[in-house]
Phi, psi and omega in degrees: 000314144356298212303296164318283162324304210295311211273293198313304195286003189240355182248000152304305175313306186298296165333307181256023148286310193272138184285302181293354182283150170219088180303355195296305175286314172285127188252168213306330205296305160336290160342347184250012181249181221022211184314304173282033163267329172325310234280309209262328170307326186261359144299304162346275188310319184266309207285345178273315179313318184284330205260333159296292172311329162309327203252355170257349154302315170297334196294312170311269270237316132117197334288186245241321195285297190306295175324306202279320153311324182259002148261014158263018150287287185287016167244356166267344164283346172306300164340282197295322153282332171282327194257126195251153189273142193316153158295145174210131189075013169083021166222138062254177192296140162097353188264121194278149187315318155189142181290140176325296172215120180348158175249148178296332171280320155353292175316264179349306188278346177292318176284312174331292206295304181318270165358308159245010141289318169299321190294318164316314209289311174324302142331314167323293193310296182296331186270021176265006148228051162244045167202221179281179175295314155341303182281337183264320171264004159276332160278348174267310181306312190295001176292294204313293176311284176306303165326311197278315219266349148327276166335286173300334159289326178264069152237289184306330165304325182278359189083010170336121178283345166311332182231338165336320192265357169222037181302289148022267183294331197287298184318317183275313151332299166338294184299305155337320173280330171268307191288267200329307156333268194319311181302301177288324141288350179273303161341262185310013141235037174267130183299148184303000000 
């Protein structure tokens, strides 16, 4: 249950410290480039490690598919920390809006981050039909919702000019929209 709170507030915070970050525009991954990048590889690194363990508690608890999805979520936030991500939107400062061609770590944490968005999305999917119907349509909107507003962040990410500037904020709904999921499954299975 941890995992969401822990991560989100901690890349709130790192955020409205650097003065050149404009999260509105810039996405949380960024936060892991200059000096003070230890700060967001090592949120990355506990929320995948709390989120791993989550998914071998869900492994009990079942089904077996949803536990297998939410730890390859969690080994893709592991991913995204070890591999710190490319500049992108011209930060850090001095850094062009996006590079001529991706870095292999760059590639990786991209691969990574991908990789356990779908599976987050997937996860949705499969744990919306182990509890009520209630619970069955909020977990099919929220697949739907992180999927979609994820894609669009990465449009905005890619310089879309339509959307550049609020790639960022999009990106933190997004997140917002999974970590609360995940926060509210963990809820519904803890024993009485």
């Amino acid at each position: 249950m941890a995992a969401g709170p822990l991560f989100t507030v901690a890349y709130l915070l790192e955020g409205a410290g650097r003065t050149d970050y404009k999260s509105a525009r810039h996405p949380v991954s960024s936060l892991a480039l200059g000096r003070a990048g230890w700060t967001q590889t090592l949120n990355f690194l506990v929320a995948g490690l709390l989120t791993l363990a989550f998914a071998v508690g869900l492994w009990r608890a079942g089904p077996p598919w949803g536990a297998l999805l939410i730890g390859i979520w969690a080994v893709g936030l592991l991913g995204a920390g070890t591999f710190r991500t490319d500049p992108v939107g011209g930060y850090p400062v001095g850094t062009p809006d996006q590079l001529r061609r991706p870095s292999r770590t760059g590639s990786l944490h991209d691969l990574f981050s991908f990789a356990g968005f779908l599976a987050l999305a997937a996860a949705c999917l499969v744990f919306a039909w182990s509890n009520s119907p209630g619970w069955a349509l909020y977990s099919i909107a929220s697949s739907v919702l992180f999927a979609a507003t994820m894609a669009l962040a990465g449009t905005a990410f890619g310089q879309h000019q339509r959307w550049v500037d609020r790639g960022g904020l999009i990106q933190r709904l997004s997140l917002t929209i999974g970590w609360t999921w995940q926060t509210l499954l963990a809820v519904s299975v803890l024993p009485a």
